[in-house]
GUNU-392544 format. One line per 3 residues: number of its first residue (from 0); their letters; for each residue z, x, y of N, C-alpha, C. Coordinates in Angstrom, 3 decimals, always signed. Atoms other than C-alpha are relative to their C-alpha. Example, Ala and Ser with C-alpha at 12.3 -4.5 7.8 and 13.67 -1.06 7.14 Angstrom:
BEGIN
0 = as = +0.000/+0.890/-1.190/+7.800/+12.300/-4.500/+0.000/+0.900/+1.200 ~ -0.060/-0.820/-1.190/+7.140/+13.670/-1.060/+0.730/-0.770/+1.090
END
This chain:
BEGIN
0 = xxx = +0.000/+0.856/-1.165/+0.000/+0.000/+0.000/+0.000/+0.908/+1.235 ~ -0.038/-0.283/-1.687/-1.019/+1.192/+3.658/+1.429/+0.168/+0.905 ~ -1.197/+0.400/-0.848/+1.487/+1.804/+6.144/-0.208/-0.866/+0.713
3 = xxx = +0.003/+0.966/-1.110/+0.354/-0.596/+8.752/+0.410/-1.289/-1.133 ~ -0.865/+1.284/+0.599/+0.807/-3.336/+5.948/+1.081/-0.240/-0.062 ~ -1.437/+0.284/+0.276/+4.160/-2.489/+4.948/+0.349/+0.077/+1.218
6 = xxx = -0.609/+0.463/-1.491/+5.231/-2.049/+8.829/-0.307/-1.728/+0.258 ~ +0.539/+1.703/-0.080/+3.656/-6.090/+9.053/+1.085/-0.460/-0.708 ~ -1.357/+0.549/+1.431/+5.788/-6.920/+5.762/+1.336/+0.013/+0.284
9 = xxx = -1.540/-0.173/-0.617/+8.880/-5.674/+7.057/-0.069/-0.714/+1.499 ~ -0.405/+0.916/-1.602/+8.662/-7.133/+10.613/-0.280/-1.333/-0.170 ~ -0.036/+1.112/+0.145/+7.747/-10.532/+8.909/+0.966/-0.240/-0.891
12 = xxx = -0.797/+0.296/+0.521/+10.607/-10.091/+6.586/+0.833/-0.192/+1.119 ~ -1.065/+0.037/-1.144/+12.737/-9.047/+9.348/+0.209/-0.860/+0.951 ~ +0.235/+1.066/-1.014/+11.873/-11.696/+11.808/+0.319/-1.546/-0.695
15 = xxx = -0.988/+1.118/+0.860/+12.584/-14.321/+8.782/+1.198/-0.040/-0.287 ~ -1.575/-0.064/+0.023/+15.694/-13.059/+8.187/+0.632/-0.211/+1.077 ~ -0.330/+0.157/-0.774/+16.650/-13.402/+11.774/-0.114/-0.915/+0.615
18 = xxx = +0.453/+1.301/-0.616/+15.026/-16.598/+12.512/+1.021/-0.813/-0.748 ~ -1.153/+0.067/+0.306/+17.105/-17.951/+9.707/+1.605/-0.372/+0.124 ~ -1.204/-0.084/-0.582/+20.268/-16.643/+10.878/+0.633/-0.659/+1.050
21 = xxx = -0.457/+0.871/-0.997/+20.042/-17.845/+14.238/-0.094/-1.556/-0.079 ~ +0.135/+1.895/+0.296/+19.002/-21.396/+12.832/+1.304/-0.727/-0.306 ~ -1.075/+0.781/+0.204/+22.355/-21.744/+10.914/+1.241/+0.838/+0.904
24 = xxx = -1.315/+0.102/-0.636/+24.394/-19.803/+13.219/+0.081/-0.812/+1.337 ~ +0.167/+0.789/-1.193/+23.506/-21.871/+16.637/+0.888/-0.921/-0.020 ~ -0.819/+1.338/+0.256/+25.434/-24.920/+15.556/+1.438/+0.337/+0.221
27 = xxx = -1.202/-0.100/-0.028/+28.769/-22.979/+14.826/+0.384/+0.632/+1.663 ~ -0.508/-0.734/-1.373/+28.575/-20.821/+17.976/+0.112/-1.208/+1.132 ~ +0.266/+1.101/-0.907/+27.690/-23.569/+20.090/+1.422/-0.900/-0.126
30 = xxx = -0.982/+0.751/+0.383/+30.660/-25.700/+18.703/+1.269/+0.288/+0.211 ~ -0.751/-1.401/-0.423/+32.741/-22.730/+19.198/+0.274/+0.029/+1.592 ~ -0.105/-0.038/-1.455/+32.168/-22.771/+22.813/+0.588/-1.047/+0.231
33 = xxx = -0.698/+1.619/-0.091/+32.874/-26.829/+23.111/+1.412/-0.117/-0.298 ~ -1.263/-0.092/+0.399/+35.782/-26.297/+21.368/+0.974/+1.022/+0.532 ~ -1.142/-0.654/-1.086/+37.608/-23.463/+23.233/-0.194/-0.658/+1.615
36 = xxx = -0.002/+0.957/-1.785/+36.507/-25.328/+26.734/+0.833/-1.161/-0.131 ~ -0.737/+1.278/-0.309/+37.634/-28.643/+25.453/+1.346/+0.066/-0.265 ~ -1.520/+0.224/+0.753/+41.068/-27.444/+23.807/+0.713/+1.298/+1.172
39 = xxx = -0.226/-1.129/-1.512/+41.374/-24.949/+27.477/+0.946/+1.109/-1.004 ~ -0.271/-1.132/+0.812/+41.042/-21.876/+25.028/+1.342/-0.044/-0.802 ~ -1.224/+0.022/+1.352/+43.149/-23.317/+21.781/+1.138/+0.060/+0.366
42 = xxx = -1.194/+0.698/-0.246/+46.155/-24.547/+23.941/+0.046/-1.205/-0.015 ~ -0.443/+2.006/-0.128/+45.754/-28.230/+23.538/-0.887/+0.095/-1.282 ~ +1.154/+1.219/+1.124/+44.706/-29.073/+19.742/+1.225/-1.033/-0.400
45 = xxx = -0.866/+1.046/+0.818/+45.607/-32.035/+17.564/+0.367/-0.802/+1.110 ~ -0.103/+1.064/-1.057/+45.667/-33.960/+20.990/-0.795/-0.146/+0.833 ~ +0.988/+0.779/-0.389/+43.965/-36.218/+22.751/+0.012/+0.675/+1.832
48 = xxx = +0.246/-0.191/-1.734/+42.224/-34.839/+26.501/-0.568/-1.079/+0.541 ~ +0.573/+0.934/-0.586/+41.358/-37.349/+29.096/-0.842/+0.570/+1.092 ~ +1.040/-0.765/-1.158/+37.990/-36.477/+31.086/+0.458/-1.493/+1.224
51 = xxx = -0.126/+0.885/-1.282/+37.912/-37.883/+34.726/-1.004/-0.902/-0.281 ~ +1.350/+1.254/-0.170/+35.569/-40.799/+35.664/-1.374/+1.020/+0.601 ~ +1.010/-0.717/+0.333/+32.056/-39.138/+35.026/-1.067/-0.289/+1.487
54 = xxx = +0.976/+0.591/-1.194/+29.515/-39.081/+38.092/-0.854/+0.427/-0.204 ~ +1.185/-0.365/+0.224/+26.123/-38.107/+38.582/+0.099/+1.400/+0.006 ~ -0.270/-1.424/+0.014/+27.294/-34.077/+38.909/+0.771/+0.583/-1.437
57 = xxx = -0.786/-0.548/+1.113/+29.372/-34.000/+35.884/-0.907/+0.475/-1.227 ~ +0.966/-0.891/+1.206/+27.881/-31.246/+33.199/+0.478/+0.511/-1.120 ~ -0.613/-0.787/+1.318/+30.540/-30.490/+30.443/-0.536/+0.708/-1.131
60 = xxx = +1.284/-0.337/+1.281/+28.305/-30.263/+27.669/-1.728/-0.110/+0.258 ~ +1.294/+0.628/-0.554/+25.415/-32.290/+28.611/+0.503/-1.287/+0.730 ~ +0.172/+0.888/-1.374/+24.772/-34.889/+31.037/+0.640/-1.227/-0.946
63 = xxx = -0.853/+1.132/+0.451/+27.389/-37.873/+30.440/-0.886/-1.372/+0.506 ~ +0.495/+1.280/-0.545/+26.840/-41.220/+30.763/+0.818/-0.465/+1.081 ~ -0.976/+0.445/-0.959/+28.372/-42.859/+33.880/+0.708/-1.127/-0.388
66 = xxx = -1.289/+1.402/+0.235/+29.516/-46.248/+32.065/+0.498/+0.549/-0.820 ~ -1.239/+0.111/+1.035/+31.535/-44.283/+29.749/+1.429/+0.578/+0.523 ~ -0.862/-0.784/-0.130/+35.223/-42.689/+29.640/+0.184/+0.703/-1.366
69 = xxx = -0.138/-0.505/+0.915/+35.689/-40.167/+27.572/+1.478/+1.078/-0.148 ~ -1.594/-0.795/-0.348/+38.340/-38.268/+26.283/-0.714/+0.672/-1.896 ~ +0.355/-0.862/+0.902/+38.224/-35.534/+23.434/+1.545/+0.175/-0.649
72 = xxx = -1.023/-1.439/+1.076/+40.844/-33.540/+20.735/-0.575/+0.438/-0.700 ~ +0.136/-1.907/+1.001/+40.309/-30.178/+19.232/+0.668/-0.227/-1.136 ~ -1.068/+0.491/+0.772/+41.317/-30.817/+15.688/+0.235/+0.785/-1.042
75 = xxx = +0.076/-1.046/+0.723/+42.512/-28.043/+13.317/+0.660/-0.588/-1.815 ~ -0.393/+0.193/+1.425/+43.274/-28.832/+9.645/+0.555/+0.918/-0.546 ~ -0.422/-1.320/+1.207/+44.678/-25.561/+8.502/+1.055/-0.221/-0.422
78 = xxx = -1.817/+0.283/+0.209/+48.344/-27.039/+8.652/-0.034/-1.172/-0.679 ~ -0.243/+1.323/+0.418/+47.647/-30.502/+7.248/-1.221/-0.818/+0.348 ~ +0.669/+1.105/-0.525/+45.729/-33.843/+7.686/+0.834/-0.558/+1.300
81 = xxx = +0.359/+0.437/-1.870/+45.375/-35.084/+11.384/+0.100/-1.916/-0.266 ~ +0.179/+1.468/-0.013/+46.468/-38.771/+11.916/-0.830/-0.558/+1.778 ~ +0.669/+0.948/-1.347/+43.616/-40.579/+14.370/+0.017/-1.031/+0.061
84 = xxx = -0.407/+1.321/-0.241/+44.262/-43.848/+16.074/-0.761/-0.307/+1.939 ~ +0.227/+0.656/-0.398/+42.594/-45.618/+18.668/-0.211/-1.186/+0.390 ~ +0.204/+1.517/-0.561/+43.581/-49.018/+20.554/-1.208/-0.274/+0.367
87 = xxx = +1.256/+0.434/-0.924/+40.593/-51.204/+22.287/+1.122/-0.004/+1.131 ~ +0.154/+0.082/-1.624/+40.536/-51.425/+25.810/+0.216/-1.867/+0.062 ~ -0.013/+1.526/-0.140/+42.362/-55.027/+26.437/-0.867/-0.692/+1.054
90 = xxx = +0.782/+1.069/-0.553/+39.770/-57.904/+27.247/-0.827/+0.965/+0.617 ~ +1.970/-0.852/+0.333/+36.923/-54.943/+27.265/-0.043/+0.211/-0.825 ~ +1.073/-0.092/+0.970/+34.368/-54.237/+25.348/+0.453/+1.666/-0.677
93 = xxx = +0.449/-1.059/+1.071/+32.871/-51.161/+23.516/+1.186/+1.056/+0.102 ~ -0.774/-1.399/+0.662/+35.362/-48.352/+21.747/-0.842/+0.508/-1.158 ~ +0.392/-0.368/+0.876/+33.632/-45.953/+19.733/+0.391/+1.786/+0.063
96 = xxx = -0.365/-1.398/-0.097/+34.948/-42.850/+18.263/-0.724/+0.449/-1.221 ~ +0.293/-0.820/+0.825/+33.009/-39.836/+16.419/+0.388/+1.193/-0.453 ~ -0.530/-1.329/+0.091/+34.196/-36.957/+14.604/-1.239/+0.946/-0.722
99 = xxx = +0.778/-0.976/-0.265/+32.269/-33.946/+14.592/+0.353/+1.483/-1.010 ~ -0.360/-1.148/+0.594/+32.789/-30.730/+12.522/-0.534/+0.952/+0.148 ~ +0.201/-1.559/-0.949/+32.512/-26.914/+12.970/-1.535/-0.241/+0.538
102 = xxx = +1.414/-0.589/-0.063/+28.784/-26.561/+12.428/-1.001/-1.392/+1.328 ~ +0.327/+0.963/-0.781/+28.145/-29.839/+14.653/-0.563/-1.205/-0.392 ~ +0.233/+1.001/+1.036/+27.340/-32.092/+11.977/+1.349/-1.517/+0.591
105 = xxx = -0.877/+1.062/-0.372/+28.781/-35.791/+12.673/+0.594/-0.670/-1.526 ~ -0.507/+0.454/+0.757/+31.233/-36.737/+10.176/+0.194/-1.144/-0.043 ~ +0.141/+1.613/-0.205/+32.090/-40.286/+10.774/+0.571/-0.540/+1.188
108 = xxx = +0.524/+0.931/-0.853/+31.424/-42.930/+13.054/+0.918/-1.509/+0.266 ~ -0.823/+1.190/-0.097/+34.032/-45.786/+14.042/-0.775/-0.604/+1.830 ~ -0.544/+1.068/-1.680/+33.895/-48.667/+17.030/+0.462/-0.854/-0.297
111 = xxx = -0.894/+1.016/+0.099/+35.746/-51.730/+17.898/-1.513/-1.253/-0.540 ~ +0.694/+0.858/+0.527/+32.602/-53.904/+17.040/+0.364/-0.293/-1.408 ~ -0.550/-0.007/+2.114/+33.505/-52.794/+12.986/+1.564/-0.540/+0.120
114 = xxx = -1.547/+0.147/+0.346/+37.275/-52.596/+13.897/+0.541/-0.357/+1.208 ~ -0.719/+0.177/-1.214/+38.375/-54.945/+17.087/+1.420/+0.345/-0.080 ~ -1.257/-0.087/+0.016/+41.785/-54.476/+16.336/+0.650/+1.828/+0.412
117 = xxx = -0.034/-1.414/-0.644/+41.421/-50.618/+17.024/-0.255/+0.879/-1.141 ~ +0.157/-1.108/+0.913/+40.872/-47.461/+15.028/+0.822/+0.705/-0.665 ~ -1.098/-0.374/+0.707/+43.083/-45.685/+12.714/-0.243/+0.688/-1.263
120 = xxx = +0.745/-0.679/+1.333/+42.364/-42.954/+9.988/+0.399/+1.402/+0.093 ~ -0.416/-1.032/+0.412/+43.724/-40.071/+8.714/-1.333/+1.369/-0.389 ~ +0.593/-0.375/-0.374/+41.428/-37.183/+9.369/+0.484/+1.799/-1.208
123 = xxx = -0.906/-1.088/+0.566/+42.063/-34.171/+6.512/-1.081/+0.679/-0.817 ~ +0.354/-0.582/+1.153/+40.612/-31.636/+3.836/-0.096/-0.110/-1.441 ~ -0.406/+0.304/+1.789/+39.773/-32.014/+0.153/+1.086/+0.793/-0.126
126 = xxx = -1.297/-0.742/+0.653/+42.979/-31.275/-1.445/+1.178/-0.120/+0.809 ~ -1.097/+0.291/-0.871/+45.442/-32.313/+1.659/+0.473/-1.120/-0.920 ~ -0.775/+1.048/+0.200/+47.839/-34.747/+0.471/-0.192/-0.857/+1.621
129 = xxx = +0.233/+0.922/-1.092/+47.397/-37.969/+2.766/+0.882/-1.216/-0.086 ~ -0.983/+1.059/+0.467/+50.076/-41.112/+3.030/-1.573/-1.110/-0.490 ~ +0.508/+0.995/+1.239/+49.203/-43.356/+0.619/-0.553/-1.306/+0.799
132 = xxx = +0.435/+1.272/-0.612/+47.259/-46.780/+1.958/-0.732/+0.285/+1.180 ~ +0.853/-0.375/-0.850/+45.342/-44.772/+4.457/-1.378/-0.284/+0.394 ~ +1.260/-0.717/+0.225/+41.990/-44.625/+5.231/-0.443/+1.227/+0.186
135 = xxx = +0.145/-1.131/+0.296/+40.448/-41.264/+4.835/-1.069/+0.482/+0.657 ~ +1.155/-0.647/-0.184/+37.842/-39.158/+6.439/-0.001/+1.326/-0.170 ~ -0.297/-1.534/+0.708/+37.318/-36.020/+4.679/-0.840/+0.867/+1.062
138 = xxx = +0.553/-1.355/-0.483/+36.154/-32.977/+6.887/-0.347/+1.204/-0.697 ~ +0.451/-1.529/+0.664/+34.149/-30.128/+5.844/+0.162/+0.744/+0.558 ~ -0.314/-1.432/-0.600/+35.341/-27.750/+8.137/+1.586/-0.319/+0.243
141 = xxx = -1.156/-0.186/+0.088/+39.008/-26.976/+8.954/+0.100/-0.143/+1.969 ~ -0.460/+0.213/-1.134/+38.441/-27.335/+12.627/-1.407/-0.627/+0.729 ~ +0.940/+0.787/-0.523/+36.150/-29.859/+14.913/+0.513/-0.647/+1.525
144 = xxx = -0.789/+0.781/-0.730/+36.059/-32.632/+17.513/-0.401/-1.152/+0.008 ~ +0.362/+1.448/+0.003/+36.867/-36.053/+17.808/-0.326/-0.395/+1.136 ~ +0.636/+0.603/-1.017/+35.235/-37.977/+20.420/+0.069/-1.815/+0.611
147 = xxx = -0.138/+1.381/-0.455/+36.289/-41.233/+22.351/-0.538/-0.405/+0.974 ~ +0.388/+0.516/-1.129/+34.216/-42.767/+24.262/+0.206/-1.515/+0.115 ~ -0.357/+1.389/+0.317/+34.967/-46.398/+25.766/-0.542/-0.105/+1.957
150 = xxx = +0.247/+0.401/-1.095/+33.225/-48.285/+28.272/+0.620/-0.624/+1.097 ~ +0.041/+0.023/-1.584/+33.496/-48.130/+32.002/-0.691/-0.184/+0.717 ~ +0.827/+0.095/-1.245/+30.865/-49.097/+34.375/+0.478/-0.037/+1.066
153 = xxx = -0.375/+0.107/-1.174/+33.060/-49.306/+37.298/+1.475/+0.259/+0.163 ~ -1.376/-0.710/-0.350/+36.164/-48.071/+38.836/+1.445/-0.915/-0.683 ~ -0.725/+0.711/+0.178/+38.225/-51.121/+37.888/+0.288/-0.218/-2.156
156 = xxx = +0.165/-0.382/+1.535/+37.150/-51.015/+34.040/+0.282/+1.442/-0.582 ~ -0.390/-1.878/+0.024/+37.309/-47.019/+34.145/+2.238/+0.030/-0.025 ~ -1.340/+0.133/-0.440/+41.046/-47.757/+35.095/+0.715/-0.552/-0.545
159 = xxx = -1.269/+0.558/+1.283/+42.143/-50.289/+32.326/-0.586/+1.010/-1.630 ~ +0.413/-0.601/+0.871/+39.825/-47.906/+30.164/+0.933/+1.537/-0.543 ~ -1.171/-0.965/+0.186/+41.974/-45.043/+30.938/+1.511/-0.022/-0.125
162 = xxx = -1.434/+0.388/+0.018/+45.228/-46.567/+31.099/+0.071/-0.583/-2.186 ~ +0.010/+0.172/+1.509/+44.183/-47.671/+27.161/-0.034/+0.868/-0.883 ~ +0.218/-1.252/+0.189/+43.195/-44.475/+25.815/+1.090/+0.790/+0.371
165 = xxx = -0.847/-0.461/-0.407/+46.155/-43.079/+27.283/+1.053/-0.001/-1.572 ~ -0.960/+0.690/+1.133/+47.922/-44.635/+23.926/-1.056/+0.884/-1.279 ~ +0.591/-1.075/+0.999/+45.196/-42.387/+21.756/+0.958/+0.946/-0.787
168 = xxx = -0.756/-0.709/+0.758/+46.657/-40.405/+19.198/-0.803/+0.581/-0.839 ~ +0.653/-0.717/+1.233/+45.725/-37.470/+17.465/+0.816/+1.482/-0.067 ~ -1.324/-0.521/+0.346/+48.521/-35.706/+15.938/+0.348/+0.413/-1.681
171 = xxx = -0.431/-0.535/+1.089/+49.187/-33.383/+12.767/+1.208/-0.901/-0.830 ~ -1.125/+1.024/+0.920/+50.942/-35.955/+9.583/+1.145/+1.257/-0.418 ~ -1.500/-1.032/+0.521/+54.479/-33.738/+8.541/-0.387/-0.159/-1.560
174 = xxx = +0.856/+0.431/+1.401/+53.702/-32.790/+5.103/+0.363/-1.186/-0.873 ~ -0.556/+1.047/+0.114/+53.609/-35.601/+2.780/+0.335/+0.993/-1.714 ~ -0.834/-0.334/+1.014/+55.916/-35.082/-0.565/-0.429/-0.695/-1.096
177 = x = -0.073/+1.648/+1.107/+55.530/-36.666/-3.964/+1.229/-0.517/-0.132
END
């Protein structure tokens, strides 16, 4: 074989191997970033942050919506399963919360349309012990984020939206025993 071939061969191996790489590492790094901004560099996990009322300038991640409120927690599994709970917004509408894991993959998907009465689900690892009568959402990574968003179109809805959400919970279960 030529040298100019094998120089070709190797810079199309090499350029696959690196294309690759950056394909599946983008997701974690990226997630990585979100997650030390939203948990103000891994001092606030396992609890719930409340963003301000969103305007046309606001850029956290990407461009928000203005009828929502949102609010975030950083959620680490290494110590246990994570109990999540979300009230509705009394006599409003839409609550919907998603949880998210390392690589940026969306794990599961709740709103008050499925569950008016509010949200509630134990958030853990294969192999965590979880209280019994739970519901369950298993995570494939050991650390992510959950995501609450709940509609606001206006200052007065923004205001019973945040005063509801305020009652969010997302908080490490004490281990459970047999």
């Amino acid at each position: 074989m030529n040298r100019p071939l094998k120089l070709a061969l190797l810079f199309m191996a090499a350029a696959t191997v690196g294309h690759v790489g950056l394909v599946m590492a983008t997701p974690y790094v990226l997630m990585h970033v979100v997650t030390k901004r939203a948990s103000q560099d891994g001092k606030l996990i396992n609890q719930f942050q409340f963003g301000p009322r969103t305007t046309k300038d606001s850029r956290g991640v990407v461009r928000p919506s203005p009828d929502l409120a949102y609010s975030t927690c950083v959620y680490d599994l290494s110590d246990g399963p994570v109990l999540i709970e979300a009230a509705p917004t009394p006599g409003q509408g839409y609550v919907s919360l998603s949880v998210f894991a390392a690589n940026t993959d969306n794990v599961a998907v709740f709103d008050t349309a499925q569950l008016p009465q509010g949200i509630r689900f134990v958030l853990a690892q294969d192999g965590q012990k979880v209280p019994a009568g739970e519901k369950v959402v298993y995570s494939p990574s050991a650390k992510g984020i959950v995501l609450d968003r709940r509609l606001a179109p206006n200052d007065e809805m923004f205001a019973a939206a945040d005063q509801a959400r305020r009652a969010d919970r997302c908080a490490r279960i004490p281990e459970q025993r047999p």
